[in-house]
ChimeraX commands (.cxc) that place a marker at each C-alpha (Angstrom):
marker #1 position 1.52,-7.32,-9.68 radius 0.5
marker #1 position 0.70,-7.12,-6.16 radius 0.5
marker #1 position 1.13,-9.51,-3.40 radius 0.5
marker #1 position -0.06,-9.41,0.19 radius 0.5
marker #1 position -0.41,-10.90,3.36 radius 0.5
marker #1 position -3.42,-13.16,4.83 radius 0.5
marker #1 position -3.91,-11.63,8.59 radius 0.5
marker #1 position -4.59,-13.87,11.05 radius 0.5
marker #1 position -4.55,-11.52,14.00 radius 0.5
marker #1 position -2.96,-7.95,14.37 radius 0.5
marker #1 position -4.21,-4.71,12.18 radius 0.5
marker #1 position -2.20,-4.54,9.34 radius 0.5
marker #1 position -1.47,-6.07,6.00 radius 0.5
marker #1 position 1.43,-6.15,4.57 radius 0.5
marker #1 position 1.32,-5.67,0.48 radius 0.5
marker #1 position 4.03,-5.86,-1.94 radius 0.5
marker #1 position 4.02,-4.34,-5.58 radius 0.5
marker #1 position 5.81,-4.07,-8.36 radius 0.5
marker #1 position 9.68,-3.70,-7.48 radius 0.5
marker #1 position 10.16,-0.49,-9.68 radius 0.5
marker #1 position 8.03,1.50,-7.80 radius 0.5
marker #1 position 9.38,3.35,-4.83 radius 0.5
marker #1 position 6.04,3.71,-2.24 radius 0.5
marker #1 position 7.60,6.58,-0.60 radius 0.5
marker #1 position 7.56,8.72,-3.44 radius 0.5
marker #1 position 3.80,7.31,-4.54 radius 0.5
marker #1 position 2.23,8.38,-0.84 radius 0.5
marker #1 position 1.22,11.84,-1.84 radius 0.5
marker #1 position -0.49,10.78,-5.05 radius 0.5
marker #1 position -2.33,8.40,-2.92 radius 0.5
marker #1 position -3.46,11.40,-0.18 radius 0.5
marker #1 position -4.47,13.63,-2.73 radius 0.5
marker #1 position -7.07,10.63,-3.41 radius 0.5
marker #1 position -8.20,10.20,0.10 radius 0.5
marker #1 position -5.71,7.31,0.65 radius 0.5
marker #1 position -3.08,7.07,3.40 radius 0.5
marker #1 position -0.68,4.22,4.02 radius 0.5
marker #1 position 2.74,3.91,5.87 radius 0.5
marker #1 position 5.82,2.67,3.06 radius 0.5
marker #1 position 7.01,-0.20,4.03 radius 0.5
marker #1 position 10.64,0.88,4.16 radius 0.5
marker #1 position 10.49,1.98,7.84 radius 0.5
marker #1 position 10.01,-2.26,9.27 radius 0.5
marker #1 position 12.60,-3.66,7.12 radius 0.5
marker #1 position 16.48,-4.15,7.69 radius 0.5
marker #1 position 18.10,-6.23,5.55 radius 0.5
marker #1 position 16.00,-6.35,2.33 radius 0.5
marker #1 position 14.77,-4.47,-0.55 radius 0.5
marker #1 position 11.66,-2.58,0.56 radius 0.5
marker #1 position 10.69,0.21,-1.17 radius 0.5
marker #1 position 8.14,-1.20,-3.23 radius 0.5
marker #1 position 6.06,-2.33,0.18 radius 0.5
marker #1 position 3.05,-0.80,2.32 radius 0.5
marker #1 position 1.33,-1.35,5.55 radius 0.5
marker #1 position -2.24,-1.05,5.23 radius 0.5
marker #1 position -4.40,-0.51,8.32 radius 0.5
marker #1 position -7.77,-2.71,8.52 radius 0.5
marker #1 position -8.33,-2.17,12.30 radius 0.5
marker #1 position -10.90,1.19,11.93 radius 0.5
marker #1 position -11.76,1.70,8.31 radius 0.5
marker #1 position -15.68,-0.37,7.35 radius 0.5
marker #1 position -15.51,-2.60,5.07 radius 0.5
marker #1 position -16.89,-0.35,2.66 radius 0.5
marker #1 position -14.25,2.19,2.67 radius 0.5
marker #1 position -11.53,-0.70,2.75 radius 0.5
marker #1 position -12.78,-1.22,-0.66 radius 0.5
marker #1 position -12.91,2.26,-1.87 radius 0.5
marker #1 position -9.27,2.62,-0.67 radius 0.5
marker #1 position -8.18,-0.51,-1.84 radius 0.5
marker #1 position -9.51,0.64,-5.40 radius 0.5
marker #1 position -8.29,4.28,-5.30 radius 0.5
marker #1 position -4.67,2.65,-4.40 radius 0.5
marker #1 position -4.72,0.39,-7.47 radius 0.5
marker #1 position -5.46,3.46,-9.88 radius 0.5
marker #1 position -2.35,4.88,-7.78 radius 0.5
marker #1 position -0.54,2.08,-8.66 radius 0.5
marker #1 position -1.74,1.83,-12.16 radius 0.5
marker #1 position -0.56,5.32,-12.33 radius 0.5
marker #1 position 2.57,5.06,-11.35 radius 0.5
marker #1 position 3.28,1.88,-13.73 radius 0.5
marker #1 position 2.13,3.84,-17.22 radius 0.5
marker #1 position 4.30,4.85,-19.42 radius 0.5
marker link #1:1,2 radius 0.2
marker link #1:2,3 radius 0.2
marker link #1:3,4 radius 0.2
marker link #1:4,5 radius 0.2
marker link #1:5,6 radius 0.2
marker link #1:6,7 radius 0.2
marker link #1:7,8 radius 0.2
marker link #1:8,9 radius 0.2
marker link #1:9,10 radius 0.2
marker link #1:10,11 radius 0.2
marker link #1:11,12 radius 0.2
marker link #1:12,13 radius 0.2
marker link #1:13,14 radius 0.2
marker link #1:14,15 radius 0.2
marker link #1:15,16 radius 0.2
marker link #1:16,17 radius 0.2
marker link #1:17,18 radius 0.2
marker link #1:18,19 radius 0.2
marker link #1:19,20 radius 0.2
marker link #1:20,21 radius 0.2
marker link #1:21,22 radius 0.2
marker link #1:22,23 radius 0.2
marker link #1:23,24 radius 0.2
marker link #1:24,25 radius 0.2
marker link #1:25,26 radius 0.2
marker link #1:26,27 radius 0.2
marker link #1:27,28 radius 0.2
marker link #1:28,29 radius 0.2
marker link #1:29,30 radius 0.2
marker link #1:30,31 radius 0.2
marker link #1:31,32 radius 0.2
marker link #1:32,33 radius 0.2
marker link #1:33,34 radius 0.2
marker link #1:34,35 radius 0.2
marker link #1:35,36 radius 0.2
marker link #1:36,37 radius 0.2
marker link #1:37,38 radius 0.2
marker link #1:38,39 radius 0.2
marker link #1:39,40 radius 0.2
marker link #1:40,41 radius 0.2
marker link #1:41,42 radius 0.2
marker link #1:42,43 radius 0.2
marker link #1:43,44 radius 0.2
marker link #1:44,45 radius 0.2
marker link #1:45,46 radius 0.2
marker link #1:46,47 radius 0.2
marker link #1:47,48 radius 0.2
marker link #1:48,49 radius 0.2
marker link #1:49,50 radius 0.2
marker link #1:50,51 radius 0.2
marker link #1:51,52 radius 0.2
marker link #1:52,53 radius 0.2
marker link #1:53,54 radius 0.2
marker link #1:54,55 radius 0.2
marker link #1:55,56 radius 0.2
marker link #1:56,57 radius 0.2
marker link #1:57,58 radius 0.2
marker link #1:58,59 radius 0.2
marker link #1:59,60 radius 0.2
marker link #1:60,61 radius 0.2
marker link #1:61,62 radius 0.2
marker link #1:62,63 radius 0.2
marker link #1:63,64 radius 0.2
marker link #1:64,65 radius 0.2
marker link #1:65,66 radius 0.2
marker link #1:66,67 radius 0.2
marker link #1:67,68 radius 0.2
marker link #1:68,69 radius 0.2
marker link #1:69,70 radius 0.2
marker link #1:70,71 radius 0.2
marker link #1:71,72 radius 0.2
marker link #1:72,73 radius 0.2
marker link #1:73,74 radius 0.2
marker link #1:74,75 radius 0.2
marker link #1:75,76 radius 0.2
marker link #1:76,77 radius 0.2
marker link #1:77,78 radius 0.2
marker link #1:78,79 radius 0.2
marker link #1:79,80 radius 0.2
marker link #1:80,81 radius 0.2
marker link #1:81,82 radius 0.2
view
């Protein structure tokens, strides 16, 4: 499950994934892949975050937008397996 933001403006987007997985502690898998976010954690206050990234669009092409974007769901996919 994954659920994320339509920009309108700005350079990020702001996805949300399934709540049992703690983005912090999937970052390195994703670098080891060529993938780098920032956890969400770090621009929240009040509410559960953990399970949240910001995702730069602003200098990445298109094309490696979608690489990353499909090397972070085998991360994902990864970290949901049992």
């Amino acid at each position: 499950m994954a659920e994320w933001t339509k920009p309108i403006g700005g350079f990020f987007i702001w996805l949300k994934i399934n709540k049992e997985i703690d983005t912090d502690l999937m970052l390195p898998n994703a670098i080891k892949r060529g993938v780098m976010y920032v956890p969400g954690k770090g621009f929240c206050i009040n509410e559960y975050c953990s399970n949240t990234i910001r995702l730069n669009f602003s200098f990445p092409s298109v094309n490696q937008i979608r690489l990353g974007i499909a090397i972070l769901s085998e991360v994902i996919r990864d970290c949901t397996k049992d």
